[in-house]
C-alpha positions in Angstrom: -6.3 7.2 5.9 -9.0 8.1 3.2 -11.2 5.5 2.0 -10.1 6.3 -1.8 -6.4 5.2 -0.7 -7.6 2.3 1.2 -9.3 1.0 -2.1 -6.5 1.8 -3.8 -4.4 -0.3 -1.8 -6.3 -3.4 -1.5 -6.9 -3.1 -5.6 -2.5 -3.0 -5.9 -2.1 -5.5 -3.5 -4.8 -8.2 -5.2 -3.1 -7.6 -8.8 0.3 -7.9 -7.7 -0.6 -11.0 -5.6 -2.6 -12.6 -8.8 0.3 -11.9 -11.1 3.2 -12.6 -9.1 1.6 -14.8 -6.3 1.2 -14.7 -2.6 4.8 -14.2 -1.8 5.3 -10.7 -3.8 6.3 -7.9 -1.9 5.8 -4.1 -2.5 6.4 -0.4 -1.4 4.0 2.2 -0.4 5.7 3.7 -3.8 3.8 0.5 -6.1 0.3 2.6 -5.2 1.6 5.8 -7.4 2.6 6.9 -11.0 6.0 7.6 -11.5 5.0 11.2 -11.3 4.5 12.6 -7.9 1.1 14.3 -8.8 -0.5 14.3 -5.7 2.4 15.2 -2.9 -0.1 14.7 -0.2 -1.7 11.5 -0.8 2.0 10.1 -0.9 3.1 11.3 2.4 -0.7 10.0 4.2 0.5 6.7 2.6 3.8 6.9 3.7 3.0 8.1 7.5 0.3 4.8 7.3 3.2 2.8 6.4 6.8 3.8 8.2 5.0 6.1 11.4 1.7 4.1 12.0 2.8 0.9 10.9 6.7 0.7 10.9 6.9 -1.1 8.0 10.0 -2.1 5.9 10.6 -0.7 3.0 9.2 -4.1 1.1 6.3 -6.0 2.7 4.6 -8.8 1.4 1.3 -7.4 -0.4 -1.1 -10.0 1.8 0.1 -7.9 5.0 -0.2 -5.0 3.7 -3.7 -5.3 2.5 -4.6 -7.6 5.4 -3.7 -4.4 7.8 -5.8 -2.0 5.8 -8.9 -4.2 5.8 -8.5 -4.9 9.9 -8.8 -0.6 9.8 -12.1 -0.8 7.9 
């Protein structure tokens, strides 16, 4: 996964976990716009999460950045 996603990720995961505490979950969906802009950056995050990582559709966001920093 590109390093620009990565960053991305852990910068979604750390708001939504300081607004809405350690138990808030999210999809791969909470690191886009509404707008589907950027078709392929959507489905490298979604491979990451449902073929590499077999993640439910919500996952707590301390997993989910947890997993992307033990792949840095």
């Amino acid at each position: 996964m590109r390093n620009s996603l990565k960053q991305k990720i852990i910068e979604t995961c750390d708001h939504k976990i300081a607004a809405k505490g350690p138990t808030v979950g999210l999809s791969f969906y909470a690191f886009f716009a509404n707008r589907n802009d950027d078709p392929e950056l959507l489905m490298e995050a979604a491979t990451w999460w449902i073929q590499i990582h077999r993640l439910d559709h919500f996952e707590k966001a301390e997993k989910v950045k947890a997993l992307v920093l033990a792949e840095r």
